[in-house]
VOTORZA-477256 format. One record per atom (N, C-alpha, C, O): atom name; residue number from 1; x, y, z; chain. Coordinates in pm, whole numbers, padded with zeros to 5 digits. Layout:
// VOTORZA-477256
{"CA"; NUM; {X; Y; Z}; "A"}
...
This chain:
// VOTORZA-477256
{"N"; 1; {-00672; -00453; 01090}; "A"}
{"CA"; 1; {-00715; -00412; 00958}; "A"}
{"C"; 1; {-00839; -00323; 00962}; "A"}
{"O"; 1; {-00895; -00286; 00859}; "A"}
{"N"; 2; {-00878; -00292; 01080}; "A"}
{"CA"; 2; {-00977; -00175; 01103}; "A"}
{"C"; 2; {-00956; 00003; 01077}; "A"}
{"O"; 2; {-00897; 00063; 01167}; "A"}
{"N"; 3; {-00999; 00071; 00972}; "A"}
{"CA"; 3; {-00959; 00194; 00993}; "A"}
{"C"; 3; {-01013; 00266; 01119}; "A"}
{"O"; 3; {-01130; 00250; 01155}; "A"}
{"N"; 4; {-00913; 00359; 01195}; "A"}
{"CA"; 4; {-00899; 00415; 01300}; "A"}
{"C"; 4; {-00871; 00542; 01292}; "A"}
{"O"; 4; {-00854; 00615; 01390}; "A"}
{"N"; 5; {-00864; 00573; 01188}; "A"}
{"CA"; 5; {-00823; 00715; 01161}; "A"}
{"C"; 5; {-00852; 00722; 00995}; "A"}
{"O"; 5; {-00834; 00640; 00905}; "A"}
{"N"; 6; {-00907; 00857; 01000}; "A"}
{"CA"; 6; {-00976; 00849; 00856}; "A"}
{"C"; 6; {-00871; 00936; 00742}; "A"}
{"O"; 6; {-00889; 00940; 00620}; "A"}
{"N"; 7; {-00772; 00994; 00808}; "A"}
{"CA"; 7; {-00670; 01073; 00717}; "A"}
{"C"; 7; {-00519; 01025; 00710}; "A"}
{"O"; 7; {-00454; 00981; 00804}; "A"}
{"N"; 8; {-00493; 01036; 00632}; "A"}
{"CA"; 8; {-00352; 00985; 00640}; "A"}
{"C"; 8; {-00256; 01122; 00574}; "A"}
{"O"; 8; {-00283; 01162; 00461}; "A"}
{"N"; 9; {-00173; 01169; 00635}; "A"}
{"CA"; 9; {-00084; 01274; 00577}; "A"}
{"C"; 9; {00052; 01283; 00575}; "A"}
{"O"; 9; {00125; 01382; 00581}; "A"}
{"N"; 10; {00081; 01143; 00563}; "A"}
{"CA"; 10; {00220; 01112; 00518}; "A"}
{"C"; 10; {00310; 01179; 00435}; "A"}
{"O"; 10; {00293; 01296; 00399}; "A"}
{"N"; 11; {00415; 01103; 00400}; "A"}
{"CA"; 11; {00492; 01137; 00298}; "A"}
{"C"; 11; {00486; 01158; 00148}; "A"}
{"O"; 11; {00537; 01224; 00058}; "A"}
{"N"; 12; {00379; 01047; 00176}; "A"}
{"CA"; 12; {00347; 01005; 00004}; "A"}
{"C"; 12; {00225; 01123; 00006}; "A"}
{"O"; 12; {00130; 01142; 00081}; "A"}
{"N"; 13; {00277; 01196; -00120}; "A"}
{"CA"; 13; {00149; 01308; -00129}; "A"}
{"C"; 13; {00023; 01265; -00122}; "A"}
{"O"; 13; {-00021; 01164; -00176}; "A"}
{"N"; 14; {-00059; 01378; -00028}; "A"}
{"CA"; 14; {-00183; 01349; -00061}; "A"}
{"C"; 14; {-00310; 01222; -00042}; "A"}
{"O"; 14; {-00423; 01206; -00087}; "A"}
{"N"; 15; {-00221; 01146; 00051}; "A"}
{"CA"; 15; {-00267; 01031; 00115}; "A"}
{"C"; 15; {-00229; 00940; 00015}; "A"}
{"O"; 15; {-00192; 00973; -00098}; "A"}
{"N"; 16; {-00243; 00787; 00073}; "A"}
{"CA"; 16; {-00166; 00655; -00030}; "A"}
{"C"; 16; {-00247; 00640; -00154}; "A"}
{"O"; 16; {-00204; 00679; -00262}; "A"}
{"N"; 17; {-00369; 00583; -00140}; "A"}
{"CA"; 17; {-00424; 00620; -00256}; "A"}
{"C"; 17; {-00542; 00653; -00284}; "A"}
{"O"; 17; {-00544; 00656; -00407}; "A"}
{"N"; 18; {-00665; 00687; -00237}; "A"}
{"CA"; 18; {-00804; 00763; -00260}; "A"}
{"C"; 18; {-00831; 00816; -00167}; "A"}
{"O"; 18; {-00757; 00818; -00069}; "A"}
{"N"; 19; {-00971; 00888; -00171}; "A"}
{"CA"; 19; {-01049; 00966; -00039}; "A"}
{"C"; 19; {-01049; 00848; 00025}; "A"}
{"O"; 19; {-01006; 00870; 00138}; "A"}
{"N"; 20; {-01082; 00700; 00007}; "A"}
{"CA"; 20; {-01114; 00602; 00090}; "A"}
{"C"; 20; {-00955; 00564; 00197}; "A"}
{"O"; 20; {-00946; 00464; 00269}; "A"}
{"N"; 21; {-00887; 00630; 00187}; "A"}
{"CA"; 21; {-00747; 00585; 00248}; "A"}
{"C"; 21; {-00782; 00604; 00413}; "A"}
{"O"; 21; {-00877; 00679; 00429}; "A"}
{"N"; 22; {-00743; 00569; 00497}; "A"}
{"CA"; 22; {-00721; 00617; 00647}; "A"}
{"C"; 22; {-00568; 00486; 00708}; "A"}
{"O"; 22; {-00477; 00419; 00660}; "A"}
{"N"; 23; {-00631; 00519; 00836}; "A"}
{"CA"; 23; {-00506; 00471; 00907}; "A"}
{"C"; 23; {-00507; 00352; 00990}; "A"}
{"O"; 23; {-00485; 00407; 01098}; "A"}
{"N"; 24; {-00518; 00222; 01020}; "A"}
{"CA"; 24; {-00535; 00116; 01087}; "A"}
{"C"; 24; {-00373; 00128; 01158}; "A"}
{"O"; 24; {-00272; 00196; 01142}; "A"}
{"N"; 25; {-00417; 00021; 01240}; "A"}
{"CA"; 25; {-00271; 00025; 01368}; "A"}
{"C"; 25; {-00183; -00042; 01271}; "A"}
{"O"; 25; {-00189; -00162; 01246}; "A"}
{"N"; 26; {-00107; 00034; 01221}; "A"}
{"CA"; 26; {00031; 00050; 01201}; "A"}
{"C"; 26; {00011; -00008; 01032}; "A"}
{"O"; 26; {00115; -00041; 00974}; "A"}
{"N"; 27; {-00123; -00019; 00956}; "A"}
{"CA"; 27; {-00132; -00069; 00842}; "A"}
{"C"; 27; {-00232; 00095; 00747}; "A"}
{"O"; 27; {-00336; 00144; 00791}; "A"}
{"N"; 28; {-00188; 00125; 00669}; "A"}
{"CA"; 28; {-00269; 00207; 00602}; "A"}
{"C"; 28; {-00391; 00102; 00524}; "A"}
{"O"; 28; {-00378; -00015; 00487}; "A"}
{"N"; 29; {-00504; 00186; 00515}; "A"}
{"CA"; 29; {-00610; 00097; 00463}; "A"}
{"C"; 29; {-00694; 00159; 00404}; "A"}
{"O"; 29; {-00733; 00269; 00444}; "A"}
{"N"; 30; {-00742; 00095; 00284}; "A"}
{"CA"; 30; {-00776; 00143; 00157}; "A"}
{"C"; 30; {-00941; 00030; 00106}; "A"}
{"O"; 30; {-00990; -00077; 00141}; "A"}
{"N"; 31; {-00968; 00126; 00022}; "A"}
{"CA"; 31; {-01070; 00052; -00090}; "A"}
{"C"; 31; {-01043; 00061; -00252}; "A"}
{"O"; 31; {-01055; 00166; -00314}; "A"}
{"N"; 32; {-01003; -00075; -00315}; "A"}
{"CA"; 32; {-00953; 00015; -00425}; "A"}
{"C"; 32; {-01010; -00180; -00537}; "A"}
{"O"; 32; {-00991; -00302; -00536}; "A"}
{"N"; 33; {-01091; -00056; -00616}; "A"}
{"CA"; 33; {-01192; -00171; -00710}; "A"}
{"C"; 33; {-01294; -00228; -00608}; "A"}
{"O"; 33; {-01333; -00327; -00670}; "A"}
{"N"; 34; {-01353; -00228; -00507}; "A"}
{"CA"; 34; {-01384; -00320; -00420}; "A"}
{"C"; 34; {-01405; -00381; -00349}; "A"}
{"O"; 34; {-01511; -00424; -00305}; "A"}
{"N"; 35; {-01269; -00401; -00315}; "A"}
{"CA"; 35; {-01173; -00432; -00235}; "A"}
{"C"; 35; {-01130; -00351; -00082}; "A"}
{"O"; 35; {-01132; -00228; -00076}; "A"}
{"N"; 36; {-01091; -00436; 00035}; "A"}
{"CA"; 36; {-00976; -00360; 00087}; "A"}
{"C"; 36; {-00881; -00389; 00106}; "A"}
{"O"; 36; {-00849; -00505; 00131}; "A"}
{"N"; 37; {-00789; -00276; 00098}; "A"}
{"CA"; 37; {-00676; -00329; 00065}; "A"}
{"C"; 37; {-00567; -00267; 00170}; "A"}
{"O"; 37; {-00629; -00188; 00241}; "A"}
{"N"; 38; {-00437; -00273; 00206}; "A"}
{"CA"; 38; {-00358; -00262; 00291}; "A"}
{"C"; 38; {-00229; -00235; 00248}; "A"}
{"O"; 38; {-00182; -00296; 00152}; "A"}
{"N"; 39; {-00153; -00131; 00322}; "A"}
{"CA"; 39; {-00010; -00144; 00276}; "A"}
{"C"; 39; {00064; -00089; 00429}; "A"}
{"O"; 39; {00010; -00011; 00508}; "A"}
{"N"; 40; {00197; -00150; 00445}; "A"}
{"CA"; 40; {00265; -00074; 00525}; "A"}
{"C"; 40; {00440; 00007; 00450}; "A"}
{"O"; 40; {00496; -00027; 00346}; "A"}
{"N"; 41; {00468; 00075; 00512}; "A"}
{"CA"; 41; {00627; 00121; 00450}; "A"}
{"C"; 41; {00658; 00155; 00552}; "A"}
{"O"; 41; {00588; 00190; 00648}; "A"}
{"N"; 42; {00848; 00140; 00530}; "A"}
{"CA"; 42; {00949; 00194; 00635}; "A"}
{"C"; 42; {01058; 00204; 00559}; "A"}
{"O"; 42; {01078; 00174; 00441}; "A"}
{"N"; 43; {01131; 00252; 00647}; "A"}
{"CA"; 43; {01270; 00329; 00537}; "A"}
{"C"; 43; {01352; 00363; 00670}; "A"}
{"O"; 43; {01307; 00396; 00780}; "A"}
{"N"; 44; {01529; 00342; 00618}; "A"}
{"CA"; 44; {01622; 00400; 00736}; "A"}
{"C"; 44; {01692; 00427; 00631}; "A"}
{"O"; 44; {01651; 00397; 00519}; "A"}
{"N"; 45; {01833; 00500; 00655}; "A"}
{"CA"; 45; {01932; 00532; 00574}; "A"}
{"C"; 45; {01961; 00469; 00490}; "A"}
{"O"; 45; {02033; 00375; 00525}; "A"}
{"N"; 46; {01926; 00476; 00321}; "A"}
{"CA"; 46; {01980; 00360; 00216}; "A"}
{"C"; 46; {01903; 00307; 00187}; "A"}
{"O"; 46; {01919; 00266; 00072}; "A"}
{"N"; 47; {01730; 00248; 00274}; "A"}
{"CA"; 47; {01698; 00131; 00226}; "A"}
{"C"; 47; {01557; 00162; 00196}; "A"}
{"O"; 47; {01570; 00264; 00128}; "A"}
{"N"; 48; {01435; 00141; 00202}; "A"}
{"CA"; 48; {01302; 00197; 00181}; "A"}
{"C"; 48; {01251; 00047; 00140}; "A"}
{"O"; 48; {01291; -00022; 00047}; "A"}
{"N"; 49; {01151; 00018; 00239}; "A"}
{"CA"; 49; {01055; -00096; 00185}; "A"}
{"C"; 49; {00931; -00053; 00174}; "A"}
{"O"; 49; {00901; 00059; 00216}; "A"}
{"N"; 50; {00836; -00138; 00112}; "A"}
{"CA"; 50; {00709; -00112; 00103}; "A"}
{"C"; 50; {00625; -00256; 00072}; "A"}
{"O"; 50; {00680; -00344; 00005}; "A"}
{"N"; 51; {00451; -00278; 00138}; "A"}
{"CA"; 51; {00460; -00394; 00163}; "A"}
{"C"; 51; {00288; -00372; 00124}; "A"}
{"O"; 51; {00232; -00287; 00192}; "A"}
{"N"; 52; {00208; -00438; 00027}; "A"}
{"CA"; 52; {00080; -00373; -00012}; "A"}
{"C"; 52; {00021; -00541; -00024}; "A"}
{"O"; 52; {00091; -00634; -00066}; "A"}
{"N"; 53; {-00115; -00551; 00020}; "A"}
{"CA"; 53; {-00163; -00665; -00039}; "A"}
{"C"; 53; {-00335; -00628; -00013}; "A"}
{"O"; 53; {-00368; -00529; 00052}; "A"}
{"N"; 54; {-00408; -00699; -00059}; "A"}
{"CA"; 54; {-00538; -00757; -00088}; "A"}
{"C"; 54; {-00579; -00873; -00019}; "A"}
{"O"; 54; {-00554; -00990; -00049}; "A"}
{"N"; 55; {-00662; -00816; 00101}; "A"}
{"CA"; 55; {-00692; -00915; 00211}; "A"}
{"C"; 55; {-00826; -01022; 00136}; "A"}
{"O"; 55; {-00825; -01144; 00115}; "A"}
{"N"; 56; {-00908; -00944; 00117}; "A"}
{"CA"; 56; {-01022; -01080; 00045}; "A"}
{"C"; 56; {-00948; -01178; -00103}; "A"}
{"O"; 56; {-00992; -01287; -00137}; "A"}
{"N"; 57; {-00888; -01142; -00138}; "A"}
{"CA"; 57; {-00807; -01220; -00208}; "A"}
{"C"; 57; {-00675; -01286; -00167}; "A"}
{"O"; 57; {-00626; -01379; -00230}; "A"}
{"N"; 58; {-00630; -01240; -00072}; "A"}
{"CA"; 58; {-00486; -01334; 00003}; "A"}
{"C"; 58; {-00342; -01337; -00092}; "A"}
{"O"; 58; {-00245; -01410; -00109}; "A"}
{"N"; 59; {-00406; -01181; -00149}; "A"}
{"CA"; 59; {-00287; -01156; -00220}; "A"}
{"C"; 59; {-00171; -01082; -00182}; "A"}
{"O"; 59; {-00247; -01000; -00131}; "A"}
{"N"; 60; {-00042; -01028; -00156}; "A"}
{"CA"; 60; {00048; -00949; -00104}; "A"}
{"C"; 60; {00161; -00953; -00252}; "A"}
{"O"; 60; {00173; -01030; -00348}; "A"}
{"N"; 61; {00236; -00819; -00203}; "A"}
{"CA"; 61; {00367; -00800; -00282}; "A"}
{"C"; 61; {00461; -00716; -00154}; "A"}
{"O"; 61; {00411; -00645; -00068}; "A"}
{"N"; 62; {00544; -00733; -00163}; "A"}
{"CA"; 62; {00670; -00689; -00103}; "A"}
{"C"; 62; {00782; -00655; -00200}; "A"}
{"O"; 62; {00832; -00723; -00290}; "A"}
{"N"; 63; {00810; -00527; -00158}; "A"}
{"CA"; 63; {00943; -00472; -00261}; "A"}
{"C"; 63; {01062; -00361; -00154}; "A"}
{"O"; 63; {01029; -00261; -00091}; "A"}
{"N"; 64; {01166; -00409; -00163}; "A"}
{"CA"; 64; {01271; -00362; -00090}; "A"}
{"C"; 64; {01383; -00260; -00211}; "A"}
{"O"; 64; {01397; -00281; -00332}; "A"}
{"N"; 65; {01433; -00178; -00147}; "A"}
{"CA"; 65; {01533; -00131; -00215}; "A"}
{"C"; 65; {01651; -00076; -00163}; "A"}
{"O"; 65; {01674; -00068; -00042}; "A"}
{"N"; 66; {01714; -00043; -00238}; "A"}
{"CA"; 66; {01834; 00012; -00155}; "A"}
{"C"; 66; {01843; 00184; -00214}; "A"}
{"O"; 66; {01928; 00230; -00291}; "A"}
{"N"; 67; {01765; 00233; -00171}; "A"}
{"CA"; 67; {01746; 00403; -00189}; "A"}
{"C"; 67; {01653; 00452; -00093}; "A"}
{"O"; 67; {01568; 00387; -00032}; "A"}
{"N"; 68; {01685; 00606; -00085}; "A"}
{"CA"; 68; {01621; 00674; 00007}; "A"}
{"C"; 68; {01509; 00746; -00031}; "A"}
{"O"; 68; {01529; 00807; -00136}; "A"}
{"N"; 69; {01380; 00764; 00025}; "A"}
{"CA"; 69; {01264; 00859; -00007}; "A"}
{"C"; 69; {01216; 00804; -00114}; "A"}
{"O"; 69; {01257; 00877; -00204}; "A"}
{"N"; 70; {01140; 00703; -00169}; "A"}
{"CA"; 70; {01147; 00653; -00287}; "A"}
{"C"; 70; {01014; 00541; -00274}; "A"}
{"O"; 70; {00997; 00444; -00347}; "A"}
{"N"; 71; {00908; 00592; -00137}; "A"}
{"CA"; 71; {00801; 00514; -00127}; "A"}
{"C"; 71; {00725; 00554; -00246}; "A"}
{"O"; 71; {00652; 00465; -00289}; "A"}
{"N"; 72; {00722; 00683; -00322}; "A"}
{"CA"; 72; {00606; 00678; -00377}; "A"}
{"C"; 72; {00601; 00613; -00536}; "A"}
{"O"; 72; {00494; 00603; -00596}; "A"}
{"N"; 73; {00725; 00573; -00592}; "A"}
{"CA"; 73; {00780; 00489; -00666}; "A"}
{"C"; 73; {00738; 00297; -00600}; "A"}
{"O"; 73; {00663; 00222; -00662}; "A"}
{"N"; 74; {00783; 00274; -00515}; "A"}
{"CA"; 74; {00748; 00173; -00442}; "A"}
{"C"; 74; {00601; 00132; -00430}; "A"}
{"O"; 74; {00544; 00034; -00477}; "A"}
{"N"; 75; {00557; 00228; -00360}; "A"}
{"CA"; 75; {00376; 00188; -00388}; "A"}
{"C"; 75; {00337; 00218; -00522}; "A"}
{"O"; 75; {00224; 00174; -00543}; "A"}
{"N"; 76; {00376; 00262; -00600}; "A"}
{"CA"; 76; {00319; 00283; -00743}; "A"}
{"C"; 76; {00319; 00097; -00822}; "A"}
{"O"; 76; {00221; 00055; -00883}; "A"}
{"N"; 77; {00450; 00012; -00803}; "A"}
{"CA"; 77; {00488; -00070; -00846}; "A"}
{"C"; 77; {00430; -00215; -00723}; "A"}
{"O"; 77; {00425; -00336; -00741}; "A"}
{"N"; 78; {00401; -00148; -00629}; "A"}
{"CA"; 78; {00271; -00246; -00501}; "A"}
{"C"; 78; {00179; -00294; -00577}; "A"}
{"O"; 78; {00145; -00410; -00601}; "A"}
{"N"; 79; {00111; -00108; -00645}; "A"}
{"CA"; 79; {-00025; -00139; -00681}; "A"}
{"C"; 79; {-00026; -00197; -00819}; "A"}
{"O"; 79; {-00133; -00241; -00860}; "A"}
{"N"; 80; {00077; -00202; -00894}; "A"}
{"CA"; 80; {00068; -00274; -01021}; "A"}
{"C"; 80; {00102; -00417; -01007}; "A"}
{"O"; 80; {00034; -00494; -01074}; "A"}
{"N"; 81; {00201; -00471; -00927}; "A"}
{"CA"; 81; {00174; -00587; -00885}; "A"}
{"C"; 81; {00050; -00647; -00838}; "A"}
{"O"; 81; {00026; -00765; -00865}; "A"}
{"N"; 82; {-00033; -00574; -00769}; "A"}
{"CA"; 82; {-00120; -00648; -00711}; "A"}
{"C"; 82; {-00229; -00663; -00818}; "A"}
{"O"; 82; {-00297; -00765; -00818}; "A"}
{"N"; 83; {-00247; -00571; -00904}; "A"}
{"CA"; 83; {-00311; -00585; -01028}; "A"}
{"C"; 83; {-00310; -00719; -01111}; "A"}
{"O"; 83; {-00402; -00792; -01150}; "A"}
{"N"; 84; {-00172; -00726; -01124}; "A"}
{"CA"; 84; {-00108; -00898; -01235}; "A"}
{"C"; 84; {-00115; -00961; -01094}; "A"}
{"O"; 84; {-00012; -01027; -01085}; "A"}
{"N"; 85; {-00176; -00971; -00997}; "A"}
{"CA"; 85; {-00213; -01083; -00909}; "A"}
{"C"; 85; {-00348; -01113; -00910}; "A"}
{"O"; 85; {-00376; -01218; -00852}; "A"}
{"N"; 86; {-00490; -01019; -00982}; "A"}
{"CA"; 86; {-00603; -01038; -01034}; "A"}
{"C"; 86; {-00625; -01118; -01044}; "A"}
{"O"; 86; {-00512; -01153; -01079}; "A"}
{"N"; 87; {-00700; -01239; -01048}; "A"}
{"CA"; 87; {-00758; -01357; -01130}; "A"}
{"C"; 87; {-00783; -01331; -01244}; "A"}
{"O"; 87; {-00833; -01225; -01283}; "A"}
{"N"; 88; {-00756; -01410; -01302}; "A"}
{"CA"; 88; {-00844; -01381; -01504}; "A"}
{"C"; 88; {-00952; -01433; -01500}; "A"}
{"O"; 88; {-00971; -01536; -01435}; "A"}
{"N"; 89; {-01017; -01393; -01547}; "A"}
{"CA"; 89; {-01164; -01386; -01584}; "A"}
{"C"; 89; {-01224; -01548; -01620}; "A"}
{"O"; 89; {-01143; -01635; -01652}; "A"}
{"N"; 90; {-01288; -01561; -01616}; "A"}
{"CA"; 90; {-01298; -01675; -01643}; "A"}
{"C"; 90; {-01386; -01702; -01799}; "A"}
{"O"; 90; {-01405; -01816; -01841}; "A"}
């Protein structure tokens, strides 16, 4: 969960999601609210997963599909999950 690389120039335009994005071994890694946060994706013919969670909180979402090229839909619906995984306020 260490970044190792400070750019990411993937598929998903423009890096996953802020200037804070880079590259950990085999996990993209992020700061987002705070936080850091993590995601990995893979995809073969037909299928495209994507896998995002929130390490100081011990939160994760996982979402699979059966379509092609379709991470940036996928992480869009990571990061809103992980959102309604927030704590409420107290």
């Amino acid at each position: 969960m260490t970044r190792q690389y400070d750019q990411f120039a993937g598929p998903v335009a423009h890096g996953w999601l802020n200037e804070t994005t880079g590259f950990g071994l085999a996990w993209w890694i992020s700061e987002r609210n705070g936080a850091k946060v993590f995601a990995h994706s893979g995809s073969v013919a037909g299928y495209t997963a994507f896998l995002a969670g929130n390490l100081e909180r011990k939160t994760g979402f996982a979402v699979l599909s059966n379509g092609n090229q379709v991470h940036t839909y996928l992480y869009g619906l990571a990061l809103k999950a992980l959102d309604a995984l927030e704590p409420l306020p107290k």
